[in-house]
C-alpha positions as CSV (number, residue, x, y, z in Angstrom):
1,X,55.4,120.3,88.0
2,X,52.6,117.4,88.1
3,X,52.9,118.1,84.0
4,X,56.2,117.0,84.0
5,X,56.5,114.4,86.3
6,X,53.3,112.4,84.6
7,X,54.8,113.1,81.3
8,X,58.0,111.2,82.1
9,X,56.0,108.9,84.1
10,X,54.7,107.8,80.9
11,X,57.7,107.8,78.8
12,X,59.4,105.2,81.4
13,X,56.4,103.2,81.5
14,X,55.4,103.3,77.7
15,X,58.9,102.1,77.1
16,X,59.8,105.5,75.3
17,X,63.0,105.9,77.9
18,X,64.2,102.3,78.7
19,X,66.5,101.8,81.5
20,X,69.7,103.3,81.2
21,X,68.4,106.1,79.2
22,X,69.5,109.8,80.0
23,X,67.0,112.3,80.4
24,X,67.5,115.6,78.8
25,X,69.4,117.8,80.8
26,X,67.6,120.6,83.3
27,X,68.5,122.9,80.4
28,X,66.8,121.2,78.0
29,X,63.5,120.5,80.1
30,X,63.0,123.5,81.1
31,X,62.7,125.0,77.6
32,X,60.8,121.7,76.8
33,X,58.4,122.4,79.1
34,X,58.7,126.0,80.3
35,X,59.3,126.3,83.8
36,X,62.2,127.1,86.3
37,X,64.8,125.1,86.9
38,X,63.5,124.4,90.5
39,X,60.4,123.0,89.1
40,X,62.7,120.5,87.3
41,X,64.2,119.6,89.9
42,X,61.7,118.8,92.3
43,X,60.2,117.0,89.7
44,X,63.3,115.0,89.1
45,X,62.6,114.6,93.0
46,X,59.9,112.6,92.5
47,X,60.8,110.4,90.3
48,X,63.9,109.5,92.0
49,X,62.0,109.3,95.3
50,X,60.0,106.6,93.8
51,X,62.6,104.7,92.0
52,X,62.1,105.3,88.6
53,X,65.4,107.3,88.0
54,X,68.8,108.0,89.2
55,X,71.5,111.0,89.4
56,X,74.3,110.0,88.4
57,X,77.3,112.8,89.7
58,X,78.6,114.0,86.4
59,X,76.9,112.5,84.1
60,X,73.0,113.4,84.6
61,X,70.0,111.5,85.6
62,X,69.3,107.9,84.1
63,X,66.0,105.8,84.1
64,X,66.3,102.9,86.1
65,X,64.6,99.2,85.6
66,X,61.3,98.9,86.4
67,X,60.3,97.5,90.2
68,X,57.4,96.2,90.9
69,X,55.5,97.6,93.6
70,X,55.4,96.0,96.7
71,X,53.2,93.7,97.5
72,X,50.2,95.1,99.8
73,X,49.8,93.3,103.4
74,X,46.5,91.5,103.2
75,X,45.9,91.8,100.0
76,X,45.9,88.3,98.9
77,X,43.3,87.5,101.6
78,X,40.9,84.4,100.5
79,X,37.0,85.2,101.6
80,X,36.7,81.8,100.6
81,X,39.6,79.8,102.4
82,X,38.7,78.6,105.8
83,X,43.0,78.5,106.2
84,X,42.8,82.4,105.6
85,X,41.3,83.0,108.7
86,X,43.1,80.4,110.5
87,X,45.8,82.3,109.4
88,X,44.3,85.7,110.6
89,X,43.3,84.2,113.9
90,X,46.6,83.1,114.9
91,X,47.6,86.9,113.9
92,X,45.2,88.7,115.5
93,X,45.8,86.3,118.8
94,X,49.0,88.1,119.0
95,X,47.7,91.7,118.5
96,X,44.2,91.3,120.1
97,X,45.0,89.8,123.4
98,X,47.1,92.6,124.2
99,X,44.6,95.4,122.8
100,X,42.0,93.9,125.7
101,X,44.6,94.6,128.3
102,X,45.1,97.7,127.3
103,X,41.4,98.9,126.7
104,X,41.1,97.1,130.6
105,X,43.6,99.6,131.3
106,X,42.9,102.5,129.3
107,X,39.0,102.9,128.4
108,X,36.9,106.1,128.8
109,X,34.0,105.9,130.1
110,X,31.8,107.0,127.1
111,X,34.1,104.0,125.1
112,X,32.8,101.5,127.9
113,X,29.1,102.7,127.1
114,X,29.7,101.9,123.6
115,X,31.1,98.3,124.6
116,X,28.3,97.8,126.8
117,X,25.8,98.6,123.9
118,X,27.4,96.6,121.1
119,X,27.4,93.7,123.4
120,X,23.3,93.9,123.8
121,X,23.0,94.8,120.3
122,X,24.8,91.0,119.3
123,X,22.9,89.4,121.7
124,X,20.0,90.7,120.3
125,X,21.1,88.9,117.0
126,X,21.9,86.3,118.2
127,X,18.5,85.7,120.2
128,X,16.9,86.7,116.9
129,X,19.0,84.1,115.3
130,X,20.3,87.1,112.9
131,X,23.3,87.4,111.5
132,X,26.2,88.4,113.8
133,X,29.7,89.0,111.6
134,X,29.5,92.6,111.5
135,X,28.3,93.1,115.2
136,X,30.9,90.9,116.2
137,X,33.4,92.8,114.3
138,X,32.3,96.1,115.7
139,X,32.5,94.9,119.1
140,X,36.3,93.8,118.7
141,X,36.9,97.0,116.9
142,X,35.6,98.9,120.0
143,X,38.0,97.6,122.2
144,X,40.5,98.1,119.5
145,X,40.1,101.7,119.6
146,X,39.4,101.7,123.4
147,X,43.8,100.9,123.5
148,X,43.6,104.6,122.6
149,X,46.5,103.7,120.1
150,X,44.7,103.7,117.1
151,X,47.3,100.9,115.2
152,X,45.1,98.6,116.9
153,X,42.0,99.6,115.1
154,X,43.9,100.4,111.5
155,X,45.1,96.6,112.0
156,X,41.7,95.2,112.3
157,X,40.2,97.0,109.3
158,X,43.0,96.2,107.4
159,X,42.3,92.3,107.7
160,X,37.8,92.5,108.3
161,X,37.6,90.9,104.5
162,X,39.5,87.6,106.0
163,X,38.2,87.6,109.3
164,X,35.5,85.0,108.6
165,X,35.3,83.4,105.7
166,X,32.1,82.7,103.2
167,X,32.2,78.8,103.9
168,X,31.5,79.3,107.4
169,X,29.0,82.0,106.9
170,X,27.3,80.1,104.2
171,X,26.5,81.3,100.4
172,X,25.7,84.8,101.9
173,X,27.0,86.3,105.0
174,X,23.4,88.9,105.2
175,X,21.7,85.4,104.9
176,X,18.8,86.3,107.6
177,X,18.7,82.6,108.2
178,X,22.2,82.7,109.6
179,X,23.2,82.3,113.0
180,X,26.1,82.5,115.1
181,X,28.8,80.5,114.1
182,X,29.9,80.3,117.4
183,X,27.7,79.2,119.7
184,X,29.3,80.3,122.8
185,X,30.1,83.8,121.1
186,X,27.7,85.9,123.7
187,X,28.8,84.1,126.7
188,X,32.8,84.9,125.8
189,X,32.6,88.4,124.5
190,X,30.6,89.0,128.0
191,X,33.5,87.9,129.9
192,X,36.0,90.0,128.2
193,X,33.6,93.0,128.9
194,X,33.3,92.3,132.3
195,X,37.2,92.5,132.7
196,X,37.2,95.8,130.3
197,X,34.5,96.8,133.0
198,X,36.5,95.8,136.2
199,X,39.9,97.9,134.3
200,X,41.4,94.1,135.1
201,X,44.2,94.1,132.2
202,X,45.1,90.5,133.1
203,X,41.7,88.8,133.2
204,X,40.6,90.9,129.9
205,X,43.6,88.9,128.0
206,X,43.2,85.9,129.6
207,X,39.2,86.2,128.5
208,X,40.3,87.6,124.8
209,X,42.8,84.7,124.7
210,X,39.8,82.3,125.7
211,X,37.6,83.6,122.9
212,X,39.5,83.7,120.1
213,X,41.3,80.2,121.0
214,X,37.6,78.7,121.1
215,X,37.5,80.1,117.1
216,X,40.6,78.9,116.1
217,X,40.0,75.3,117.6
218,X,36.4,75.4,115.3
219,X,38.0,76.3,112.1
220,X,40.3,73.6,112.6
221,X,37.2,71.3,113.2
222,X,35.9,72.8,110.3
223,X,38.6,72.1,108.0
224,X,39.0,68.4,108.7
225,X,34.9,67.9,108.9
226,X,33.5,70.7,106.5
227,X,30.1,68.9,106.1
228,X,30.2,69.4,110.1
C-alpha cells in the first residue's frame, strides 16, 4: 500500500495530476500496480484523510488543490527577540501558575526529592556564578510533571527554545561567565518549593505568580533600556 500511496503522492505534488484530475479507477490501479482492491482503497484512504483527494459519488476520486500545511505552534519562535519571551511569559503565566497548584496538590514524594535537589543544584550555579537557563528550566519542568498531567510538561518543551532569549543570555547561553539573569531567581523558586513542600495549592500560585511576574517586569526593563 505505502507503494501506492507515495507514488500518487508524487504525481499530485510533481504536478503530474493537477487539481481536478480523476484518478484511474480501482480497476485500473489495481492492475497498475498489482494488488487487491482493499489495498486501493485504503490507500485512497489516505490520501483523502490528508486532503489531497476527493470521492466524488458517481463519478470517482479527484485530486484536490494543494493546502498548505498548518502552521506549527511555536514554530516561529525568535531566540533572538526579547518580545518572544515576553510573549511566552505572559503564556506560560496562564499555564504555569496553575501547574504549581496542582504539583502543591498532587506531588509524590520521590517528585518532591527531585524538586528539592534541582533547587540545590541552581543554587549551586548560581553561587558559582555559572550558568543557570537549563537548571532553571529543569526545575519548572519538574513541577510541570509533578501536575501528574503530563500536557503540562509537553507544553513547556514545546516553547524551551523561546523561553529566554540570546540577548539576555549574552552571545552564548554556556558562557561560563554568565550569571543569573535574575538576581532574585534562588530566593523565588525557594518559595514556590516551600509551598510544593507544605501541599499549599494556593501559596504555590501565588509564589509561581510572584516569580514569573518579577521576569516579565525585567524584560520589559530590558526592552526599553537594552544597554541596562
Amino acid at each position: 500500500m505505502s507503494r501506492i500511496i507515495t507514488d500518487l503522492k508524487e504525481k499530485i505534488s510533481s504536478g503530474q495530476s493537477v487539481a481536478g484530475t480523476r484518478l484511474p479507477s480501482e480497476a485500473a490501479l489495481t492492475r497498475t500496480y498489482s494488488v487487491s482492491r482493499t489495498v486501493v482503497r485504503e490507500a485512497i484512504a489516505v490520501l483523502r484523510a490528508e486532503g489531497l483527494v476527493e470521492a466524488r459519488k458517481g463519478s470517482g476520486v479527484f485530486v484536490l488543490d494543494a493546502v498548505e500545511p498548518p502552521r506549527q505552534p511555536f514554530a516561529d519562535l525568535d531566540i533572538d527577540r526579547v518580545a518572544s519571551a515576553i510573549e511566552l511569559l505572559e503564556l506560560r503565566s496562564a499555564v504555569e501558575i496553575r501547574s504549581a497548584g496542582l504539583a502543591a496538590a498532587r506531588r509524590s514524594a520521590l517528585q518532591l526529592e527531585v524538586l528539592i535537589g534541582l533547587h540545590r543544584g541552581l543554587a549551586k550555579r548560581v553561587a558559582a556564578g555559572e550558568p543557570t537557563r537549563d537548571a532553571d528550566f529543569e526545575f519548572h519542568y519538574a513541577i510541570a510533571e509533578a501536575t501528574q498531567n503530563q500536557r503540562f510538561a509537553e507544553f513547556l518543551s514545546a516553547i524551551r527554545p523561546g523561553i529566554v532569549p540570546r540577548t539576555v543570555l549574552g552571545q552564548d547561553a554556556a558562557d561560563p561567565k554568565l550569571k543569573a539573569p535574575n538576581p532574585h531567581l534562588v530566593e523565588e523558586h525557594e518559595q514556590i518549593l516551600d509551598a510544593i513542600m507544605d501541599g499549599d495549592p494556593a501559596a504555590a500560585e501565588a509564589a509561581m505568580k510572584a516569580h514569573l511576574d518579577n521576569s516579565l517586569a525585567r524584560y520589559r526593563a530590558f526592552l526599553r533600556n537594552p544597554e541596562g
